[in-house]
GUSE-302115 format. One record per atom (N, C-alpha, C): residue number from 0; residue in three letters; atom name; x, y, z. Coordinates in steps of 0.001 Angstrom, whole numbers, plus 500000, padded with zeros to 6 digits. Layout:
<tises>
tise k=NUM; r=ALA; a=CA; c1=X; c2=Y; c3=Z
...
</tises>
This chain:
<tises>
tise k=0; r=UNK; a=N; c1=328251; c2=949171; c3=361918
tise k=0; r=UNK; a=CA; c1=329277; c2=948307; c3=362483
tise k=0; r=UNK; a=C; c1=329061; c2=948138; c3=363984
tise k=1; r=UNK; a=N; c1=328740; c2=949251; c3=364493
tise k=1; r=UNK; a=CA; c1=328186; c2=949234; c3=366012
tise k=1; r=UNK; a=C; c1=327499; c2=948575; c3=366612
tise k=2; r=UNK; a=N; c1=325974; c2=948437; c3=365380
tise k=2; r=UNK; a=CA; c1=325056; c2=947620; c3=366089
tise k=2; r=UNK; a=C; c1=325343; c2=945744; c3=365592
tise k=3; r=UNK; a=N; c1=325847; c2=945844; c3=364764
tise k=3; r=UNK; a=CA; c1=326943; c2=944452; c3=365213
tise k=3; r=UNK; a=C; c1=326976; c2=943903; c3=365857
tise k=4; r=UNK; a=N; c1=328489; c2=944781; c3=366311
tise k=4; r=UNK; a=CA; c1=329267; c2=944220; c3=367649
tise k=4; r=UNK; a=C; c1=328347; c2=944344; c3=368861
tise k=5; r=UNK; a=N; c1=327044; c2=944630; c3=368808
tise k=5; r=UNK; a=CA; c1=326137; c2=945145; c3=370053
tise k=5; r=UNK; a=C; c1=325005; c2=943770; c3=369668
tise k=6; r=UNK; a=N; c1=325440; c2=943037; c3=368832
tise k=6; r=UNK; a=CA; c1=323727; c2=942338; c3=368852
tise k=6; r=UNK; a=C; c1=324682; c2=940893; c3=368699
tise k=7; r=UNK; a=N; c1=325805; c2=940408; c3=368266
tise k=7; r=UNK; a=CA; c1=327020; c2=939972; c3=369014
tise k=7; r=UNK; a=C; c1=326822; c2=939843; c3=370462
tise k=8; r=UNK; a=N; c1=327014; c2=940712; c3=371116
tise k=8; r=UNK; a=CA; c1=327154; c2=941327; c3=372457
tise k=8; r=UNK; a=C; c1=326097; c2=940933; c3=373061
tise k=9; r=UNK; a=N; c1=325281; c2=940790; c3=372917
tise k=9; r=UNK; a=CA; c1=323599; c2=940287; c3=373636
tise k=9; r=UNK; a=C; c1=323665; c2=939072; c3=373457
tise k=10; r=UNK; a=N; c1=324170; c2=938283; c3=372414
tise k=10; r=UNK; a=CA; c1=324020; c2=936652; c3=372106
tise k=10; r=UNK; a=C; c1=324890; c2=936155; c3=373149
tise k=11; r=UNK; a=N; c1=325735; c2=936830; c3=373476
tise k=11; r=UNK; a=CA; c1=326846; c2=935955; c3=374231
tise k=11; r=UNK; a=C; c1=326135; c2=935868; c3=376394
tise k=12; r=UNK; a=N; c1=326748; c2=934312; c3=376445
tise k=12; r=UNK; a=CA; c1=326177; c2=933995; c3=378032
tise k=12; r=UNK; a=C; c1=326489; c2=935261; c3=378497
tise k=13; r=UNK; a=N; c1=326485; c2=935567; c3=380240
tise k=13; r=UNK; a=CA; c1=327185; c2=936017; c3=381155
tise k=13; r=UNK; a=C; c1=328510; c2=935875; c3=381223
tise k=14; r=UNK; a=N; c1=328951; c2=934427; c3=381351
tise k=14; r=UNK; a=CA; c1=330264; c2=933685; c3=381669
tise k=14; r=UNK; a=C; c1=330944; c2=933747; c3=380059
tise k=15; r=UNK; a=N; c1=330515; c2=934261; c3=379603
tise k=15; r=UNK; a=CA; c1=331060; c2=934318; c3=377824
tise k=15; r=UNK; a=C; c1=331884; c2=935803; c3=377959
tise k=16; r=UNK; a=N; c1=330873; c2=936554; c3=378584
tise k=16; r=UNK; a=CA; c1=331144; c2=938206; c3=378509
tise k=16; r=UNK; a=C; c1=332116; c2=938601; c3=380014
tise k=17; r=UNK; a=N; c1=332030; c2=937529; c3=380238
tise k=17; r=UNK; a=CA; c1=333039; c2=937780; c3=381693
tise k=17; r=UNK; a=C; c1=334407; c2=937025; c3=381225
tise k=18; r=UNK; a=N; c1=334146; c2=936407; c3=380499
tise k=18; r=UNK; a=CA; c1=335942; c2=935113; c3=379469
tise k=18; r=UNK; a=C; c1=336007; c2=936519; c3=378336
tise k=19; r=UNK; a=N; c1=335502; c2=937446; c3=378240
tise k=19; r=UNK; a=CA; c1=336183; c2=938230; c3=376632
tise k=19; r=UNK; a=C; c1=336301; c2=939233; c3=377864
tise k=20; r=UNK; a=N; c1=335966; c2=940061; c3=378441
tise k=20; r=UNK; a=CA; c1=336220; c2=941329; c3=379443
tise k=20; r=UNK; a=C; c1=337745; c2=940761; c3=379888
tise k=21; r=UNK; a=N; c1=337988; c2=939836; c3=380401
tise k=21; r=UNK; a=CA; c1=339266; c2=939080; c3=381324
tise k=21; r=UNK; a=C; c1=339906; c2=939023; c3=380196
tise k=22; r=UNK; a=N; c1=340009; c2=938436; c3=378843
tise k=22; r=UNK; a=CA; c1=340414; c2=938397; c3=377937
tise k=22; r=UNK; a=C; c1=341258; c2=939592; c3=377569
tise k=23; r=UNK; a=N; c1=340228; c2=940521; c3=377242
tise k=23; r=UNK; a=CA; c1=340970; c2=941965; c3=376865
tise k=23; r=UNK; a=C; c1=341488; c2=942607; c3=377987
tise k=24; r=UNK; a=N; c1=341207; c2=942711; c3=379241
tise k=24; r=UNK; a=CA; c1=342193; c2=943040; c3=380090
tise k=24; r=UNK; a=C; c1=343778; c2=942462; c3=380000
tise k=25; r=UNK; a=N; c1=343784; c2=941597; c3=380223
tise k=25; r=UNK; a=CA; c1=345098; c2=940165; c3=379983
tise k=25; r=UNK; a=C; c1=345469; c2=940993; c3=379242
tise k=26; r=UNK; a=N; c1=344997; c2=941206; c3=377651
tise k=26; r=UNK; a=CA; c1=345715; c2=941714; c3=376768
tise k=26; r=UNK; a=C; c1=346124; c2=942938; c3=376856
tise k=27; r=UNK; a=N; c1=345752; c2=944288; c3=377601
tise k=27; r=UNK; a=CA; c1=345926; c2=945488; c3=377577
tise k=27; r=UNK; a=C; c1=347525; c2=945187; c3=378745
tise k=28; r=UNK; a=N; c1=347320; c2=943919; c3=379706
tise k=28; r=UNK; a=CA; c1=348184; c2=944391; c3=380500
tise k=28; r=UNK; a=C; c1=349757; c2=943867; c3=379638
tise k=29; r=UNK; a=N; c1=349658; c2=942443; c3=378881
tise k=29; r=UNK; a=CA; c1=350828; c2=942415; c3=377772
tise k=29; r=UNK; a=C; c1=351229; c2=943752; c3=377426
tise k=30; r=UNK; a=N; c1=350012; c2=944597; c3=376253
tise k=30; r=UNK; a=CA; c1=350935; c2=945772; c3=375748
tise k=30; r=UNK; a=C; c1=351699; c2=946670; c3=376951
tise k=31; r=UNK; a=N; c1=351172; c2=946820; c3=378411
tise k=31; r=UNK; a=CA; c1=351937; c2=947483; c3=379095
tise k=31; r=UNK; a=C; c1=353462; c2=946747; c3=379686
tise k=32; r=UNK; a=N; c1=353500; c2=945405; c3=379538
tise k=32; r=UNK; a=CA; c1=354499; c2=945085; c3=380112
tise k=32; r=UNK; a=C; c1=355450; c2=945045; c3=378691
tise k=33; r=UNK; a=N; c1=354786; c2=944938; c3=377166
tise k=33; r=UNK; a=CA; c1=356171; c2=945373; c3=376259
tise k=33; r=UNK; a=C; c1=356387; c2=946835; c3=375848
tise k=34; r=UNK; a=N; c1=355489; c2=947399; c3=376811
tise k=34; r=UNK; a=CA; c1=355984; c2=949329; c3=376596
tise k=34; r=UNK; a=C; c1=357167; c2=949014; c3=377687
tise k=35; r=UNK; a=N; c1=356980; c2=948829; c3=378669
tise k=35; r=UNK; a=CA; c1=357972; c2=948802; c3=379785
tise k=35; r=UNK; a=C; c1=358852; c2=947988; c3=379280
tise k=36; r=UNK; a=N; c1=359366; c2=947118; c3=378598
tise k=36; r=UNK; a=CA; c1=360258; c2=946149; c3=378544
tise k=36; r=UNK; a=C; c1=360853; c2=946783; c3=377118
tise k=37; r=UNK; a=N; c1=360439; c2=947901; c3=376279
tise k=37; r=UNK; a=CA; c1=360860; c2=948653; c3=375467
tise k=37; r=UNK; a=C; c1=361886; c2=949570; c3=375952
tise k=38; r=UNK; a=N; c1=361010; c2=950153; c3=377208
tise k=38; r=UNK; a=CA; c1=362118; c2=951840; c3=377846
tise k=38; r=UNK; a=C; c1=363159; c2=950766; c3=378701
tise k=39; r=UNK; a=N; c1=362914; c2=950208; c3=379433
tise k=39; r=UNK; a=CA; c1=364081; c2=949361; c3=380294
tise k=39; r=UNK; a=C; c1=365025; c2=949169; c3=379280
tise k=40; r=UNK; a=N; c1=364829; c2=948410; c3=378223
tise k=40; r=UNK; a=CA; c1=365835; c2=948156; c3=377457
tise k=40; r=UNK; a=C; c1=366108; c2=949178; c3=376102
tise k=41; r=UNK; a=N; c1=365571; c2=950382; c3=376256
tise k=41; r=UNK; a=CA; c1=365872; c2=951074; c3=375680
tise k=41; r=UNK; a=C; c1=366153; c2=950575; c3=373878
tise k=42; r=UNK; a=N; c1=365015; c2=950659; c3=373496
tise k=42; r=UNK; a=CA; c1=364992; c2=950071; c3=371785
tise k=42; r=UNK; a=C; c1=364214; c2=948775; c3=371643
tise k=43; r=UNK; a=N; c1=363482; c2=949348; c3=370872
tise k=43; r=UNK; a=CA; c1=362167; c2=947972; c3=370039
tise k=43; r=UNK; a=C; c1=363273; c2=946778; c3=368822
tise k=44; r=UNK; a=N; c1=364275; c2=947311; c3=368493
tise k=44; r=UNK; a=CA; c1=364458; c2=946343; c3=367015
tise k=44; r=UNK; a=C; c1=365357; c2=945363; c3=367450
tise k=45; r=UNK; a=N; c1=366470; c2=946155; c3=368235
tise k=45; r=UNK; a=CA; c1=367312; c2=945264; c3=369273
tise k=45; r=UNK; a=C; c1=366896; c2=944031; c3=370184
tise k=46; r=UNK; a=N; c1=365910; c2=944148; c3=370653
tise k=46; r=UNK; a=CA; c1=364864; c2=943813; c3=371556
tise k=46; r=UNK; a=C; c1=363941; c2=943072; c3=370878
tise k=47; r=UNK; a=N; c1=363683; c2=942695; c3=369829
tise k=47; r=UNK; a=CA; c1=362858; c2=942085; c3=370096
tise k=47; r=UNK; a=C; c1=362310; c2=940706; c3=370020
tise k=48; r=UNK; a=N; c1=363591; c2=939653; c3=369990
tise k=48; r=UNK; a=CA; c1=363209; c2=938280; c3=370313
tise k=48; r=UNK; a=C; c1=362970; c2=938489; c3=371530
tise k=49; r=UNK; a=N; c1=363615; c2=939053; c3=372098
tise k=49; r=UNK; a=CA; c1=363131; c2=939233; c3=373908
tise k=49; r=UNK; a=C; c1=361330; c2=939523; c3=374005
tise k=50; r=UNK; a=N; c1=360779; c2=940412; c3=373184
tise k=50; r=UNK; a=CA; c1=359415; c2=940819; c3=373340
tise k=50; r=UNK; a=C; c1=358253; c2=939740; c3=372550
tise k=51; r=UNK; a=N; c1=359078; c2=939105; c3=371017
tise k=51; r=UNK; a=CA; c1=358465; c2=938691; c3=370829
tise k=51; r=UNK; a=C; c1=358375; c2=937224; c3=371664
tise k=52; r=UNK; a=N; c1=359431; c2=937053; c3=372224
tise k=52; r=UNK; a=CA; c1=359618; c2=935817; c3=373138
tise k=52; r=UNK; a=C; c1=358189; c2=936097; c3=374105
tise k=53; r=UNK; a=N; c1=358295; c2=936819; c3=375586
tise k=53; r=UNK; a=CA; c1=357604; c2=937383; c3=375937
tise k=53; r=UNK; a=C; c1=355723; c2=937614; c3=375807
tise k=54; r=UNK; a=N; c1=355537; c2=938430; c3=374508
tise k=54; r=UNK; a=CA; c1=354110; c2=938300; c3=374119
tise k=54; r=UNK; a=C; c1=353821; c2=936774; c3=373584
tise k=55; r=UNK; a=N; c1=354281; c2=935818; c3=372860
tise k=55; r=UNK; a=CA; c1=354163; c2=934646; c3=372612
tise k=55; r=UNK; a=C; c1=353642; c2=933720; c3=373580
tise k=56; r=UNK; a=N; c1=354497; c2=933870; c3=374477
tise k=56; r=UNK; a=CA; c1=354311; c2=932982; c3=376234
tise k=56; r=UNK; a=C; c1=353069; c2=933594; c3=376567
tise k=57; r=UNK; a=N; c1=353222; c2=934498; c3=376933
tise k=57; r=UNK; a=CA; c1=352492; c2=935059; c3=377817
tise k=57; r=UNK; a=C; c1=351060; c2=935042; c3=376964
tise k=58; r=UNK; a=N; c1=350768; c2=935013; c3=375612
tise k=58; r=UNK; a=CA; c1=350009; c2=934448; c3=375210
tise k=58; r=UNK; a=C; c1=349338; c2=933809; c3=374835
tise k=59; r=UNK; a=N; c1=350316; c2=932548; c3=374809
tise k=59; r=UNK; a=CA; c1=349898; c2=931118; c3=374951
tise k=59; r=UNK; a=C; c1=349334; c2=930770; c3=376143
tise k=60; r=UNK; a=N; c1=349961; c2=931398; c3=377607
tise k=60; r=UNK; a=CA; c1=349349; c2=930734; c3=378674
tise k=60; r=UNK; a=C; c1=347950; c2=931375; c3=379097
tise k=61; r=UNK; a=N; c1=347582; c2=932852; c3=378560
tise k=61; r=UNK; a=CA; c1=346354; c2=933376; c3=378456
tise k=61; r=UNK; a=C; c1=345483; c2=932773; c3=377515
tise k=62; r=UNK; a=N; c1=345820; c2=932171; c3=376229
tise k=62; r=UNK; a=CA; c1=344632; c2=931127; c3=375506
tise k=62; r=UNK; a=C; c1=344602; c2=929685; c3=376316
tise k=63; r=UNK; a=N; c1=345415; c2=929811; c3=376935
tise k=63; r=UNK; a=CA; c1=345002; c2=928319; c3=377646
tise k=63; r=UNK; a=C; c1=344155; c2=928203; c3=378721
tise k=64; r=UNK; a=N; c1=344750; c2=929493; c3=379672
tise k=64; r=UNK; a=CA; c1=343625; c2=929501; c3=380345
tise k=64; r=UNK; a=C; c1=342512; c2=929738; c3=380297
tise k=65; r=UNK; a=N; c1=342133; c2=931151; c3=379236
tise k=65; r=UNK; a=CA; c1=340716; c2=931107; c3=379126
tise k=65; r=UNK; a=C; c1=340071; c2=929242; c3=378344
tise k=66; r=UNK; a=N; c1=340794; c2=928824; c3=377865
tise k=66; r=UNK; a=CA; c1=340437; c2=927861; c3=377225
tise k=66; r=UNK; a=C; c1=340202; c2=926219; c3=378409
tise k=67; r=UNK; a=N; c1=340893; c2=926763; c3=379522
tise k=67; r=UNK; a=CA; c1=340469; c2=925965; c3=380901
tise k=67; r=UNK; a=C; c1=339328; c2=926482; c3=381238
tise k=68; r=UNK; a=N; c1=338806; c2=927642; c3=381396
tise k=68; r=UNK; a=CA; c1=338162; c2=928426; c3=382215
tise k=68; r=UNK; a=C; c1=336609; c2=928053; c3=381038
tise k=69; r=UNK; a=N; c1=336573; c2=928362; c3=380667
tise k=69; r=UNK; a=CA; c1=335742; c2=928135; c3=379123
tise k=69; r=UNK; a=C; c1=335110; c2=926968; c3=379741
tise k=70; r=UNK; a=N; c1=336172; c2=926011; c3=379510
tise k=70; r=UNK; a=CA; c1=335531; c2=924262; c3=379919
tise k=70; r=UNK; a=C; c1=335230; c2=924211; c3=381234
tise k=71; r=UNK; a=N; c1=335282; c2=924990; c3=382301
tise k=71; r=UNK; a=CA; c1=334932; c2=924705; c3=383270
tise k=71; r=UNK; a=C; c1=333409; c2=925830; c3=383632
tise k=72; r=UNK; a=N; c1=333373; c2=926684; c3=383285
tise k=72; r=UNK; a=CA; c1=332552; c2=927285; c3=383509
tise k=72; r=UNK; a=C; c1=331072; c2=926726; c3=382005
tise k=73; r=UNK; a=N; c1=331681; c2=926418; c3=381437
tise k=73; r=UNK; a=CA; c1=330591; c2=925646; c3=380257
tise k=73; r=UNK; a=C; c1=330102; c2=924415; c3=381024
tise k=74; r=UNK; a=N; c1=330505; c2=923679; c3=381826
tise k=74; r=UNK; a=CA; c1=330332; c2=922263; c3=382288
tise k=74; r=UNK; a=C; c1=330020; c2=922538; c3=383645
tise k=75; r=UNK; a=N; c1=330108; c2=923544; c3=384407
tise k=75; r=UNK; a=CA; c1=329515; c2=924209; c3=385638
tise k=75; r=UNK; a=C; c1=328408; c2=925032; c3=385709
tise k=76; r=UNK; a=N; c1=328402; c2=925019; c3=384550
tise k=76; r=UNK; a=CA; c1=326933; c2=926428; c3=384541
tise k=76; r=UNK; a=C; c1=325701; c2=926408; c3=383273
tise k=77; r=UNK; a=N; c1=325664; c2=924776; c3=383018
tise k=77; r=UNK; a=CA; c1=324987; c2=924562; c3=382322
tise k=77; r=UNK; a=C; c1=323737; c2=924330; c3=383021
tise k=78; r=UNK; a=N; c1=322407; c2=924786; c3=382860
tise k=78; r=UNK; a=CA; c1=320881; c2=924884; c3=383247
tise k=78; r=UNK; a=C; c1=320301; c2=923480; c3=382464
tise k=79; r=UNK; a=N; c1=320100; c2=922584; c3=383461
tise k=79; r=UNK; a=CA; c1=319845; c2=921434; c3=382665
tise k=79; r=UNK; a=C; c1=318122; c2=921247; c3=383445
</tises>
């Protein structure tokens, strides 16, 4: 399964592996802002149109941007 995700991992540009690194960061920092938005409000079930509100947005505007960023760095950094 390792060497997979590792030969995956070699196919992809520079600017590919720099849009999934930014990617999964983005995403690690969501789960920290709905741990925190868990203890503030003290309870996940109560809570959670608020979170799922929250991760939704906040994930829509992270596929969009990588999905700006994508088109601009694909159309900027093409070796012609």
């Amino acid at each position: 399964m390792f060497s997979i995700i590792m030969d995956v991992f070699k196919l992809l540009k520079n600017w590919q592996k720099a849009l999934l690194f930014s990617f999964v960061s983005y995403a690690v920092v969501l789960f920290f802002v709905i741990v925190a938005i868990v203890f503030i409000f003290s309870g996940f079930s109560r809570n959670l149109p608020i979170i799922m509100g929250v991760a939704v947005s906040y994930m829509f505007l992270l596929i969009l941007a990588m999905v700006i960023a994508r088109h601009l760095f694909k159309k900027r950094l093409i070796v012609e």
